[in-house]
C-alpha positions as CSV (number, residue, x, y, z in Angstrom):
1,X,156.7,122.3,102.8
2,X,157.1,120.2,99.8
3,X,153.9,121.2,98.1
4,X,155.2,124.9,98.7
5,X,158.7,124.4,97.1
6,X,156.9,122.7,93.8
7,X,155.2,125.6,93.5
8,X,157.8,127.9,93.7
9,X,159.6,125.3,90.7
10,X,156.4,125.6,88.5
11,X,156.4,129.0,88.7
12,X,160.0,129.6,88.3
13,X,160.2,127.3,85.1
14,X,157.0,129.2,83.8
15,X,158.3,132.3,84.7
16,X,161.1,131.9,82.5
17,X,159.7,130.4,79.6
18,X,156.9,133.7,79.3
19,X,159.9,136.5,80.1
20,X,162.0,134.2,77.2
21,X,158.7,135.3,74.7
22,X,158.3,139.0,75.5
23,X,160.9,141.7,75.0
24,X,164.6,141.0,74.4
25,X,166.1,144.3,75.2
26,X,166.7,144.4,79.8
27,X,164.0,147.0,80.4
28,X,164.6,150.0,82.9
29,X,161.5,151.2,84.4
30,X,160.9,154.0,82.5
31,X,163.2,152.7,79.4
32,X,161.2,153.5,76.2
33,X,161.6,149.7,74.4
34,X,160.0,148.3,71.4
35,X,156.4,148.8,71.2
36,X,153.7,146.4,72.1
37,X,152.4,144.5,69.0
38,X,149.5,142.3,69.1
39,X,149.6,139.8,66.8
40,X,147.1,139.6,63.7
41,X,144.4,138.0,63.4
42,X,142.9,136.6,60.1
43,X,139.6,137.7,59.1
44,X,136.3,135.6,60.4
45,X,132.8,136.4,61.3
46,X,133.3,135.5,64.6
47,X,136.0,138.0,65.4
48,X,135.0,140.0,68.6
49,X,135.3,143.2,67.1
50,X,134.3,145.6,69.6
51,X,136.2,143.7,72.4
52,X,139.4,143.7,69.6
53,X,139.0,147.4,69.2
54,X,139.1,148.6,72.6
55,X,142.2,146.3,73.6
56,X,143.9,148.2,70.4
57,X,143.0,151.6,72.1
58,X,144.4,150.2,75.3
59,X,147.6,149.4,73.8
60,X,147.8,152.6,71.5
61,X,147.7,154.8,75.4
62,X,150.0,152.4,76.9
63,X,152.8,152.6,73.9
64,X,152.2,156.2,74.5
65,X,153.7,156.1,77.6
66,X,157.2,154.8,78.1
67,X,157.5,150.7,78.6
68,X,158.0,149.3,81.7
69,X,159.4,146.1,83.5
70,X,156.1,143.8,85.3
71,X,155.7,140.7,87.2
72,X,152.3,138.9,87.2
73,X,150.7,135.9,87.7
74,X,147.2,134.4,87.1
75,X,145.9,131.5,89.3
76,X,143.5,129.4,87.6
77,X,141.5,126.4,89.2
78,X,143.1,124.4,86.9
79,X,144.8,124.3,83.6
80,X,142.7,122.1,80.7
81,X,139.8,121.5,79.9
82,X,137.3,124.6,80.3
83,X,140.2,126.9,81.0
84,X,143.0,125.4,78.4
85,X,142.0,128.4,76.3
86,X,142.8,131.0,79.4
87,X,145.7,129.4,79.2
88,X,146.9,130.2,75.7
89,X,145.6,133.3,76.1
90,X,147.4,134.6,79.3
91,X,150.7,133.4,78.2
92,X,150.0,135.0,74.5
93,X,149.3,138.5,76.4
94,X,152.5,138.2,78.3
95,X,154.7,137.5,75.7
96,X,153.4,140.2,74.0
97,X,153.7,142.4,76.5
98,X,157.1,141.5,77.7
99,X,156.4,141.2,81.7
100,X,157.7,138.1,83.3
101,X,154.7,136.1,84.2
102,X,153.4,132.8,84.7
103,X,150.0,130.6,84.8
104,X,149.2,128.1,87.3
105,X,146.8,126.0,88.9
106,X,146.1,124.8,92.6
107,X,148.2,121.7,93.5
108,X,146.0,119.0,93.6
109,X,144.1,119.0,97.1
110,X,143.9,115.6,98.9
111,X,141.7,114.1,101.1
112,X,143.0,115.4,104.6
113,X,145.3,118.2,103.1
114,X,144.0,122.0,102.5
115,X,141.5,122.3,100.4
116,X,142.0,123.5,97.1
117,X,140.1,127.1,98.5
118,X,143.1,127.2,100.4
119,X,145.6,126.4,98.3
120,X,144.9,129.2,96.1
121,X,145.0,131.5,98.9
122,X,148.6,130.1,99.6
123,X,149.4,130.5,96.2
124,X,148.0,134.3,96.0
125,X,150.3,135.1,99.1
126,X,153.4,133.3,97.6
127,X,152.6,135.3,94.3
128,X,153.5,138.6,96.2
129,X,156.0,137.3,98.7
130,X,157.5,136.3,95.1
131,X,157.0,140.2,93.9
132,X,154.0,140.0,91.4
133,X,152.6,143.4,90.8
134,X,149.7,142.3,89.4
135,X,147.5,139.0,90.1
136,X,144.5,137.3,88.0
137,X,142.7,134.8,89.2
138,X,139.4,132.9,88.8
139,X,138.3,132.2,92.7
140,X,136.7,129.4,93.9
141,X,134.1,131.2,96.2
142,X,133.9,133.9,98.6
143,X,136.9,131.9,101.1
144,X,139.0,133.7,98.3
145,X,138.3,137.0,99.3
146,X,140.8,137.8,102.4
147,X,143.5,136.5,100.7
148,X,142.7,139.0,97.4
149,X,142.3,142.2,99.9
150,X,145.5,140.6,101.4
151,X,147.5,140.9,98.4
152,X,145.5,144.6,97.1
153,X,147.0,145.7,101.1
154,X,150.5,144.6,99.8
155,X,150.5,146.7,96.8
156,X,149.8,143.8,94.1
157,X,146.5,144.8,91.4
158,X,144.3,142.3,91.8
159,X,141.4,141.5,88.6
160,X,139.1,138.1,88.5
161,X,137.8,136.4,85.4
162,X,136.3,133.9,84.8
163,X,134.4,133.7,88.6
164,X,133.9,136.9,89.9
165,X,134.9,138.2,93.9
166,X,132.7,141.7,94.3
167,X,132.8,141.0,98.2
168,X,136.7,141.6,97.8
169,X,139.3,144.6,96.9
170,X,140.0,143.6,93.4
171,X,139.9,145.8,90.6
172,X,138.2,144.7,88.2
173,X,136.1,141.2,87.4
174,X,136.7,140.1,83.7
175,X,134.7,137.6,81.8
176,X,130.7,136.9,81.0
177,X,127.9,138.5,82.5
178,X,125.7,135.5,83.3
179,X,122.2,137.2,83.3
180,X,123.1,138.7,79.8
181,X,124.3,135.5,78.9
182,X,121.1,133.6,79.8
183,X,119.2,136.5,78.3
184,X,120.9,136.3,75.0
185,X,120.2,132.4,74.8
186,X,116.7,132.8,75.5
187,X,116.5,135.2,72.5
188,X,118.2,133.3,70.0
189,X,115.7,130.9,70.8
190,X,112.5,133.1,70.3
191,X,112.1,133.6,66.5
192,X,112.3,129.8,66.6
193,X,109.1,129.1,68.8
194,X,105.4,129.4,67.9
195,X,103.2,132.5,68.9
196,X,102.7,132.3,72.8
197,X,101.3,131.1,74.8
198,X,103.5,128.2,75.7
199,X,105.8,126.6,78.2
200,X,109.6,127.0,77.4
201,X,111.6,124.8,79.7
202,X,114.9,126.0,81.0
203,X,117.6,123.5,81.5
204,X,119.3,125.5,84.3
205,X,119.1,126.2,88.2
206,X,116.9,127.4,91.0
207,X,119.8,127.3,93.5
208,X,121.1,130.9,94.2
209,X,124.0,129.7,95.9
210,X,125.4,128.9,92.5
211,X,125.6,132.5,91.6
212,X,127.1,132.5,87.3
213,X,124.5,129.4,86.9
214,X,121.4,131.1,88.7
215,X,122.1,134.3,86.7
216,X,121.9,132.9,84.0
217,X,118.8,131.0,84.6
218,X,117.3,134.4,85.6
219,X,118.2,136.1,82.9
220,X,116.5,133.5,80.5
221,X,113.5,133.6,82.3
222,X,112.7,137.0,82.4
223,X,113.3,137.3,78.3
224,X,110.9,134.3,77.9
225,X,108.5,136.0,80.0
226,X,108.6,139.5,79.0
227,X,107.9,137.7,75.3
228,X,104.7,135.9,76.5
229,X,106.0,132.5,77.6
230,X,105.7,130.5,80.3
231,X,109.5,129.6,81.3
232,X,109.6,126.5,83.7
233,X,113.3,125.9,85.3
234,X,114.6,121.8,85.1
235,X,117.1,121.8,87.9
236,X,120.4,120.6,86.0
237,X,121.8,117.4,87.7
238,X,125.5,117.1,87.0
239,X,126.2,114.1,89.0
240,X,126.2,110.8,87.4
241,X,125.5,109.9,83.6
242,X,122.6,111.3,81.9
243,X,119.8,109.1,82.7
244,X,118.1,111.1,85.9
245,X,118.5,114.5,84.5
246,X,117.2,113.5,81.4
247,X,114.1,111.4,83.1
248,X,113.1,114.2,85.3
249,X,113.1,116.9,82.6
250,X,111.0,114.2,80.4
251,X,108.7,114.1,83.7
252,X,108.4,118.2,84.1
253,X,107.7,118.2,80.0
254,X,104.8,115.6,79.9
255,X,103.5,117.5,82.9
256,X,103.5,121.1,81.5
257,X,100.8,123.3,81.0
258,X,100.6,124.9,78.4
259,X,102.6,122.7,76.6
260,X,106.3,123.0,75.8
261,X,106.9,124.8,72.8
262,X,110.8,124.7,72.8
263,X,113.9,124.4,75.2
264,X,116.7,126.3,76.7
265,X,119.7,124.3,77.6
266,X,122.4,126.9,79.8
267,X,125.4,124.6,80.5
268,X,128.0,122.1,79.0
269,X,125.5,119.4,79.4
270,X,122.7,121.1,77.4
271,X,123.0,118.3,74.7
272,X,120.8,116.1,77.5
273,X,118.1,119.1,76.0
274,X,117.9,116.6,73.1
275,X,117.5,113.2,75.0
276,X,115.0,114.7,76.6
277,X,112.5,115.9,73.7
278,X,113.4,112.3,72.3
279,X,112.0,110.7,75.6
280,X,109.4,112.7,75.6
281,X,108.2,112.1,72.1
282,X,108.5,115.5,70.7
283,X,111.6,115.5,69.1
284,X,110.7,118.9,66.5
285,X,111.1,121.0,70.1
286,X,113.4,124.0,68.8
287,X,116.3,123.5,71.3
288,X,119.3,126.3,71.5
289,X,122.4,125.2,74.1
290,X,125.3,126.7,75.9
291,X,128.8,125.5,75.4
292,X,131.0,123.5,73.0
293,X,130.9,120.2,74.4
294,X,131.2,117.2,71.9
295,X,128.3,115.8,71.8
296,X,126.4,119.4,71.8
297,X,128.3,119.8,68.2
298,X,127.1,116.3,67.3
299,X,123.5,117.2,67.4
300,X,124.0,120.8,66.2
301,X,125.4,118.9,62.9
302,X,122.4,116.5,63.2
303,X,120.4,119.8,63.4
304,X,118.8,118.7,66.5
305,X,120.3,121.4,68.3
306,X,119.7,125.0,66.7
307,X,122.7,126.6,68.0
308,X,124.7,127.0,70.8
309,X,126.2,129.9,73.4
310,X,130.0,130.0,73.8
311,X,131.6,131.6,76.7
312,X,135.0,133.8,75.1
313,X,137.6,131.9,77.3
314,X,140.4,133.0,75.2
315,X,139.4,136.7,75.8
316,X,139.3,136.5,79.4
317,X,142.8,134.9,79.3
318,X,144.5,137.2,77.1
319,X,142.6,140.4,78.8
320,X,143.4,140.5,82.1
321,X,147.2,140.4,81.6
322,X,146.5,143.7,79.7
323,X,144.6,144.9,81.8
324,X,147.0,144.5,84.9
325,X,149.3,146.2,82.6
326,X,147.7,149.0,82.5
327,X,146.8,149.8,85.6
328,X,150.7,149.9,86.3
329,X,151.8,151.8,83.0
330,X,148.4,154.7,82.6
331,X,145.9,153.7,85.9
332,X,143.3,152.0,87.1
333,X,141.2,154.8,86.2
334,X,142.5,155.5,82.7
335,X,142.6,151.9,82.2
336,X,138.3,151.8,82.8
337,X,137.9,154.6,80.7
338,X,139.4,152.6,77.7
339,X,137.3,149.8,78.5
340,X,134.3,152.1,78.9
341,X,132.4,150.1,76.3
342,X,132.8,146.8,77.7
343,X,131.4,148.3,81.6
344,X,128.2,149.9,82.9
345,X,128.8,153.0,83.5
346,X,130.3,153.2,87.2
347,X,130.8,149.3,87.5
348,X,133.8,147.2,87.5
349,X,132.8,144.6,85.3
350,X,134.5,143.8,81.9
351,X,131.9,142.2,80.0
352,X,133.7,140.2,77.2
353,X,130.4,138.9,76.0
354,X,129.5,135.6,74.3
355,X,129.5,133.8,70.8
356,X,126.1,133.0,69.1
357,X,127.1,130.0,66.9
358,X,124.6,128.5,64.8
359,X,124.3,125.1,63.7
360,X,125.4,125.9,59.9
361,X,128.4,127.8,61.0
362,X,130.1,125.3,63.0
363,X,133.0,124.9,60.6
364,X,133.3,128.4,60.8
365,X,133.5,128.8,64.2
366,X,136.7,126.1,64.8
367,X,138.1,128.1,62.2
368,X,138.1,131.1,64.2
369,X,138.6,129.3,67.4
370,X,141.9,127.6,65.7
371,X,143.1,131.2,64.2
372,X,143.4,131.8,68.4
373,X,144.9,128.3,69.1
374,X,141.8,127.8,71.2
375,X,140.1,124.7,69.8
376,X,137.7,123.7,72.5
């Protein structure tokens, strides 16, 4: 009971603060009100500008059609780190849009309380017994799912980001497409590396039950291949500090036939990539990595590592409040048709993409990411 009523608080006192940063005026639904405005961005290279155009032609149909009054929420699985950026993003969207809306993470699960699978699931169904109309959120797993079609059954739009629920009623997913992500990494990598053959080693994961990471990993190995390569898969260990992750891809790269021409690292710990080639004395190995992760930046400055893969947090944030939006004020199916160039044909995946960053444009890079107020 008292987990419940802080939650009801937090999102009360959030609630508040993003209605205080949207629209002035009361809105009637149906009340023409100030248009949207998206604030400006200034120019960088880095600037997704495909992704920026279509959420311009989203808001042109939208201020087409008379402003209305919106609740929403989105339910994150927590609220710094990797998803700080949602964050600012989300509560950006909503003040721009003028809904009342508010961004939260699970309570913190303890060690015989619910899990925090189910505390999202209790927050989803307080979200609509509180009257959102429309609900993000980034799912844990599949134990997500009932809750969602829950929620679609009482009338709220559900869309995902970040972690995507196809086996449920949402909407629309919004975020990365792994296997295009690992794909792209793999070919940044390729005019680095010698003419095949050659053994590329992927710092990734053979475990399908991970479903973004294996994805990725697929995707990287089928570019290598298709290009002539041999791509061998060095099961990431997260667990613990660096020393067996980096010992057992030193063993698989001593080992390789052909040898290993360069390396693939896929996640926030690709900077082990690096420790690795060191270890196993072949520290020219071309190395391209995934993420922004402190030390990754340290050796892309060292130009150890060639450049890095960055997932658009930010975007997925600031999307998906426009995107519930939308499917209130024009449809769900005027809504896809705007985002027609971020979706395969007939799907329901928003692909926001992902930034290539060299290791020369680095500077560049925080410039843009700090022009968003999402310095990672």
């Amino acid at each position: 009971m008292r987990m419940m009523a802080r939650y009801r608080l937090a999102a009360f006192g959030l609630a508040v603060m993003t209605a205080a940063c949207g629209a002035s005026e009361s809105q009637q639904a149906g009340e023409q009100v100030t248009p949207i405005k998206r604030a400006e961005l200034p120019p960088n290279e880095f600037i997704p500008v495909e992704l920026e155009a279509t959420i311009d032609a989203l808001v042109a149909e939208m201020n087409a059609n008379p402003i209305q009054p919106m609740q929403m929420v989105v339910l994150l699985k927590e609220l710094g780190g990797f998803f700080a950026p949602i964050v600012t993003g989300a509560n950006r969207a909503m003040g721009e849009l003028g809904v009342t809306g508010n961004v939260l993470g699970p309570n913190t699960a303890t060690e015989n309380g619910p899990t925090s699978q189910e505390l999202q699931n209790q927050q989803i169904g307080q979200a609509v017994a509180d009257g959102a109309e429309g609900i993000g959120v980034s799912p844990f797993d599949t134990s997500n799912a009932a809750a969602l079609d829950e929620a679609v059954a009482n009338g709220a739009h559900v869309v995902t980001l970040d972690t995507d629920a196809s086996d449920s009623q949402r909407s629309l997913y919004v975020g990365s497409l792994h296997g295009d992500a690992g794909g792209t990494a793999a070919t940044t990598l390729l005019p680095m590396l010698p003419p095949p053959p050659g053994t590329v080693l992927i710092h990734g994961t053979t475990l399908p039950d991970w479903a973004d990471g294996y994805d990725r990993t697929v995707g990287a190995q089928g570019v290598l291949a298709a290009a002539g390569y041999t791509p061998l898969v060095s099961q990431a260990v997260f667990a613990g500090d660096d020393t067996f992750d980096v010992e057992w891809m030193r063993s698989q790269m001593v080992a390789a036939d052909p040898p290993i021409v360069g390396m693939v690292g896929l996640f926030n710990i690709s900077y082990r990539c690096v420790m690795a080639a060191d270890a196993a004395g072949t520290p020219d190995l071309p190395i391209v990595a995934f993420d922004f992760d402190p030390r990754t930046v340290d050796f892309m400055r060292e130009g150890r590592i060639k450049a890095t893969h960055t997932q658009r947090q930010y975007y997925e944030g600031y999307l998906v409040p426009y995107i519930l939006y939308g499917i209130k004020s024009i449809g769900l199916d005027a809504t896809k048709a705007i985002l027609g160039p971020l979706m395969e044909e007939g799907g329901s995946e928003v692909n926001i993409g992902i930034d290539v960053v060299p290791s020369d444009k680095i500077d560049d890079y925080n410039d843009f990411l700090a022009s968003i107020g999402s310095i990672q």
